[in-house]
N, C-alpha and C positions, 0 to 999 in steps of 0.2 A: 201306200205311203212312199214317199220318195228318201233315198238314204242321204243320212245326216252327211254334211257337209264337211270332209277333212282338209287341217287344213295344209298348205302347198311349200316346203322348202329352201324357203329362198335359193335364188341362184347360188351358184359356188359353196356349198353346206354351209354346215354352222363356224360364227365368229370364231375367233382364235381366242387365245389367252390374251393375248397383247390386245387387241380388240375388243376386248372383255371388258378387261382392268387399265383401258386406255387413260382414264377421267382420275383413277386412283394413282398412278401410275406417274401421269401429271404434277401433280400436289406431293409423292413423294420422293423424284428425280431430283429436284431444286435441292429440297432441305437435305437429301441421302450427299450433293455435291458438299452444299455449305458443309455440313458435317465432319466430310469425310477432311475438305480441305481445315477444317478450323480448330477440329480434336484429332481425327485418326492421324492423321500424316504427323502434327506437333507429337502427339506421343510418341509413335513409332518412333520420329527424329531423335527424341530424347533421350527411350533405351539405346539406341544407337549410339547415341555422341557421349551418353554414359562410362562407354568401351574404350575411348577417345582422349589424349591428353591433351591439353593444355594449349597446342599449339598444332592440334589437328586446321586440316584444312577443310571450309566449309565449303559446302553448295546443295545439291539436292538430296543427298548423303554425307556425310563427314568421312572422309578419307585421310590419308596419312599415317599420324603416328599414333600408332593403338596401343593403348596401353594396358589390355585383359582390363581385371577385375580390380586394378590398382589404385582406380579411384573408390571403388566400396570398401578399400581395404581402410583408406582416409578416413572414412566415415568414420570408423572405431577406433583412430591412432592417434590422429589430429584433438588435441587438447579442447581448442572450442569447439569442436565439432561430438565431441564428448561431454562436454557442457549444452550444449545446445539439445543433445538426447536426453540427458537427465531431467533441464530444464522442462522439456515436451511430456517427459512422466509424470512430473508433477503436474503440472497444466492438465493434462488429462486427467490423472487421478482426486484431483483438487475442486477443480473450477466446474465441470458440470452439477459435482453435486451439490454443491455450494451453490448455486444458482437455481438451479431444479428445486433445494429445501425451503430457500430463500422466498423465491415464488410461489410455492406453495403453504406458506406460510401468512404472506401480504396477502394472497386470493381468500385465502380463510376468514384473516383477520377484516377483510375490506367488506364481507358481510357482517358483519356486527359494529360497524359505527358510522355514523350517521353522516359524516364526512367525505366518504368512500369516493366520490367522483375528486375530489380536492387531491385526498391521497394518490391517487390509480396516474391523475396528470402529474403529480409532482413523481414520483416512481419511474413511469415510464420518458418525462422528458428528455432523459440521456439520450433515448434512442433515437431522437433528430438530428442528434450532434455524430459529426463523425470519429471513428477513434483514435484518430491522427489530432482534430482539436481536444477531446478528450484526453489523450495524454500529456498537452501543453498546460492542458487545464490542472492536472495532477501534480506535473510536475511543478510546479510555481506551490501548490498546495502543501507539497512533500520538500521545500525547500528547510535544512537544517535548521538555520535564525526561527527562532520562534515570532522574533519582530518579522518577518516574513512570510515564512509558510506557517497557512489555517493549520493544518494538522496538529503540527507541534504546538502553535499559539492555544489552541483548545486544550492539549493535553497539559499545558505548561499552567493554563487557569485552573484547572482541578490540580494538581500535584499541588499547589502554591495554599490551599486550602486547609492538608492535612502535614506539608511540608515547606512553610514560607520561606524562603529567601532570606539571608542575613542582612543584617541594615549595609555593612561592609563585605565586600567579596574579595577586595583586592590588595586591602592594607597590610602594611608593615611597620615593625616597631621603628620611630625615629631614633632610638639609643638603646645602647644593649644592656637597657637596666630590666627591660622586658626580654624574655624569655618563652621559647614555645613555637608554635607552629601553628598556621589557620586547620589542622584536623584538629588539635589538641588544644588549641587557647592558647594565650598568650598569658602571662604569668609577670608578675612585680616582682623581682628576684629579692629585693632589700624587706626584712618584716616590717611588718605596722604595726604598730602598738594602739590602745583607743585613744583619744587627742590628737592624732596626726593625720595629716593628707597624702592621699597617693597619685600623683601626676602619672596618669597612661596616655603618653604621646603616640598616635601613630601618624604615617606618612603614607606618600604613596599612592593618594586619594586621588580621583580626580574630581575636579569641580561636580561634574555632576551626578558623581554618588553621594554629593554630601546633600541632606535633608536639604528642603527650601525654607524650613523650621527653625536652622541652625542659628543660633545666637552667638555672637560675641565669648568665647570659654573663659569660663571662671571659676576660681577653686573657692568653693564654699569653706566658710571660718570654721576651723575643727570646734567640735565641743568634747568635753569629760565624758564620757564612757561611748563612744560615736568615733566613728571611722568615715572619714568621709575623701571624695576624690574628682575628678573630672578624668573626663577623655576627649581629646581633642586632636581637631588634625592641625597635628605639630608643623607648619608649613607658614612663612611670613613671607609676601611678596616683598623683593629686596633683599631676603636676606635675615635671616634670626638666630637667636641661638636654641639649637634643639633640647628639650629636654623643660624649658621655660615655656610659660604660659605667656604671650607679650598679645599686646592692639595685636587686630587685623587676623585673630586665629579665631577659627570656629570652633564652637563645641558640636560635638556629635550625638546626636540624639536618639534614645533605641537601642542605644548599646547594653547587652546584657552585662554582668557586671558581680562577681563571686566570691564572695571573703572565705577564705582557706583557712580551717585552722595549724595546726602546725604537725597534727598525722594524714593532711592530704585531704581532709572531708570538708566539702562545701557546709558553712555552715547559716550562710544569709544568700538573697541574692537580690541585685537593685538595675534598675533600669535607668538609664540616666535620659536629663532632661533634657529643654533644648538649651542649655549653656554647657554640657556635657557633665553636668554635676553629677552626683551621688552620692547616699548616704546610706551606715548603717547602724543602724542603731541599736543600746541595750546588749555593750559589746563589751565583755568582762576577760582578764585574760591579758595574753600577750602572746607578741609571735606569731600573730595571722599573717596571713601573704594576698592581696589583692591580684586577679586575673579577670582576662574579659573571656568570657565562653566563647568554645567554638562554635555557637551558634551564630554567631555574631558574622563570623565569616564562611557562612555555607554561600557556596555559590547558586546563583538562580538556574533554573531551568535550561539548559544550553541547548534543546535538542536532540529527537532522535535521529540517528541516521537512514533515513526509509529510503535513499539514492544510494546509500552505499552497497558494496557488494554484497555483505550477507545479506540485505533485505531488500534488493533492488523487483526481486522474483514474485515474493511475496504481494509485495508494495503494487507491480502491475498487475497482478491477479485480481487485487482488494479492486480498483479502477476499474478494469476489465467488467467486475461484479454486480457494480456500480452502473454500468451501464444495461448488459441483459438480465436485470432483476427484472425490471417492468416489461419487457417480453414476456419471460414466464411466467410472472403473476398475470399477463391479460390471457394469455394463453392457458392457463390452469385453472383460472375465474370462470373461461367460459366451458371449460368441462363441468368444473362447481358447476355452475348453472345448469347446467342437464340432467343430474343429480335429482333421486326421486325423492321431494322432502318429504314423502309419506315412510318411508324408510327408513331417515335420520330420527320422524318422531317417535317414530316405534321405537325402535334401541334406546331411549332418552323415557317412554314409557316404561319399557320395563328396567328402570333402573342402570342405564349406562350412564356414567359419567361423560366429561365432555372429552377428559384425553382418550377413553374408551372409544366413544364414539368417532374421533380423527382418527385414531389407530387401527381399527378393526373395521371401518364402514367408509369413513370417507375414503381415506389412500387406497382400499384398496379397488376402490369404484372408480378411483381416476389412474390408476394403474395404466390403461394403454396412452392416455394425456401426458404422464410424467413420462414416460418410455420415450413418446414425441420430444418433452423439451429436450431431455436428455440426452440421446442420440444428436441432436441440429449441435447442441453445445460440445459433442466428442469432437463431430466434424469442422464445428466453428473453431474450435483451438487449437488442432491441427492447423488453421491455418492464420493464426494470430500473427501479427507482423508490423504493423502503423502504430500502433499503440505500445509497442516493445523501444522504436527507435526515438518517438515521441517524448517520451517518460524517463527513459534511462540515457543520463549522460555519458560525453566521450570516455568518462575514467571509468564506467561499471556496462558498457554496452558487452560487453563478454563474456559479463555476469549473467546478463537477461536473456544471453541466445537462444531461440528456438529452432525447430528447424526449417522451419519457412522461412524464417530473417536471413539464418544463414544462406539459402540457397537462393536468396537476392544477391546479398553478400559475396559471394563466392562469384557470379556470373556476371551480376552488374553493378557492383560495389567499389571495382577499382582491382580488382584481384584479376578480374577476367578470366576466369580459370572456367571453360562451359563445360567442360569433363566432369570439374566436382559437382558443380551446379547442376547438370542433368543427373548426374549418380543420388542425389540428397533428393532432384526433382520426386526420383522414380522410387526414390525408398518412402520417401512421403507419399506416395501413390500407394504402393503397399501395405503402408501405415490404413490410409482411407478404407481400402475392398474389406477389411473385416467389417468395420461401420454400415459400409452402404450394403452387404449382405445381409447384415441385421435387419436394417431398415428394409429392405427388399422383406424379408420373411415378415417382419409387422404389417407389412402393407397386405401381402397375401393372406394373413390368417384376419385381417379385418374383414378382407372380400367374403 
């Protein structure tokens, strides 16, 4: 037999390393350049000019005038910059979970009705909108007038349901034969006896709080055991005498309307008509005292304040919520979906309720799903910042600081200060590595 064939060395021994991993090496020299140029060197700049005050000099390093650790010292001393870390606590401690339960709650709910694609696009639409128009969107919403901003206009229809508005909010007695105040009612100081009228002038009206109901005021003919009166807006164009019912006055319509007896207890009450009449009847006695309630003069609904400072924080959070619900509901829908329904019917066989079965089967089946939303939402509001300067106006931007806003703010907001700006950059970088280390350790214990 002739011996097997070995075979022969190429010239010059075996390839090298680089020769090896020429083709690997290729593909990643470009992206190791871009990299280094586009994250490593900005960071590194950044703890640098960290070091750095206000009026260092720039160029491939920041030189000049160093100022140690005196801009980290800002971070804690500086009033907004103190506000802007508390702000960021909340935010964090608030907003993920509030969105994570949110979502997980629509995902739940959007299997059980039959609408569910109708809901899922209306939920998730915010998330085409950016959160710079999102916060113009808000803010017009959150405007105080309730003739203006939805929010309040909706909250202003329910309160008006169990708490209506007075026909008057703004009147005053024309003669100081009345007495009292719009918390307390206004009060006929002179008694009435039954056969007699009692003239309640007010002023102060404007045209167009008075009823378009309003008639012509007239004082109804007393009768024998009957108390009778008008209310009217005491006001003649040209000129009148107050306290007189004359042409050209209106009666006020809706006016509550309380006969007093003479230890202070209501003892009838009338509503008057559209000529501001009233009557009461079956009135025995003497010594009453006629008043209009201070219902009369509750003011309507004026708004909350959701732009002001206490609640300017809250107000962008609610917004913010608004927009990544329909993230996490499509995102926790489609763990739902994975979900072994043989599993759910068992539990539901032997006897689990349905919050048993969300508590004890589902969450904990979507457990690493919620983890996902959760963690994207730490790191997402860490870096919230368009939708803060969007929403909140010049008089409460202060109020809404975070610490992203601020280290625009501070670098290129008009401050120009890149000392602070890089010092807040790098403490927000801080802030992130416990985040993406989590997330790091989720991704390995998936593998």
């Amino acid at each position: 037999m002739e011996p097997p064939v070995m075979p022969v060395a190429p010239p010059g021994g075996e390839p090298g390393v680089l020769r090896r991993n020429a083709v690997t090496l290729g593909f990643l020299i470009p992206a190791a350049v871009i990299l280094g140029v586009m994250v490593v060197y900005p960071t590194i700049y950044t703890i640098v000019r960290s070091f750095y005050g206000k009026d260092a000099h720039e160029g491939f390093l920041p030189s000049g005038q160093f100022a140690g650790i005196d801009n980290y010292k800002s971070l804690f001393t500086t009033n907004i910059l103190v506000t802007a870390i508390k702000n960021s606590a909340i935010w964090i401690l608030v907003a993920p979970a509030l969105v994570t339960s949110i979502g997980l709650v629509f995902a739940v709910l959007t299997e059980r009705i039959r609408w569910a694609v109708a809901f899922k696009t209306i939920v998730f639409m915010p998330m085409a909108i950016s959160l710079f128009a999102t916060g113009v969107i808000w803010h017009l919403m959150y405007i105080k007038d309730p003739g203006q901003g939805a929010v309040n206009a909706g909250i202003g229809a329910l309160k008006s349901w169990w708490s209506p508005p007075g026909a008057l909010s703004t009147a005053s007695p024309s003669t100081s034969a009345l007495t009292g105040s719009p918390q307390t009612g206004y009060v006929l100081h002179k008694a009435i006896n039954p056969g007699t009228t009692a003239l309640l002038g007010l002023t102060a009206i404007p045209p167009a709080d008075v009823s378009k109901s309003a008639k012509q005021a007239a004082a109804p003919t007393p009768k024998p055991n009957e108390v009778t009166g008008v209310v009217w807006r005491d006001f003649k164009p040209g000129g009148g005498t107050p306290g007189k019912v004359e042409p050209q006055e209106l009666g006020l319509p809706g006016v509550k309307v309380n006969l007093i007896d003479s230890s202070g207890k209501s003892v009838q009450s009338a509503t008057t008509d559209d000529t501001g009449a009233f009557t009461f009847n079956k009135v025995s006695g003497s010594n009453y005292k006629v008043g209009i309630a201070a219902s009369t003069f509750a003011a309507p609904f004026g708004g909350i304040s959701w732009l002001g400072s206490k609640l300017i924080t809250p107000s962008v959070i609610l917004a913010y919520i608004w927009v990544w619900a329909g993230f996490a509901m499509v995102v926790i829908g489609a763990g739902l979906a994975a979900i072994s329904r043989e599993v759910l019917e068992a539990a539901r066989t032997d006897g689990a309720t349905e919050w048993q079965v969300f508590r004890r089967i589902t969450v904990p089946m979507l457990a690493p799903v919620l983890s996902v939303v959760f963690i994207t939402m730490l790191i997402n509001v860490l870096k919230v910042f368009d939708i803060i300067i969007s929403i909140a106006p010049g008089s409460t931007q202060s109020d809404a600081a975070v610490i992203a806003e601020q280290m625009w703010r501070q670098s290129f907001g008009g401050v120009n200060d890149f000392g602070l700006g890089s010092a807040i950059a790098v403490f927000l970088f801080l802030l992130v590595i416990p985040v993406l280390l989590l997330n790091v350790r989720r991704f390995r214990r998936e593998v």
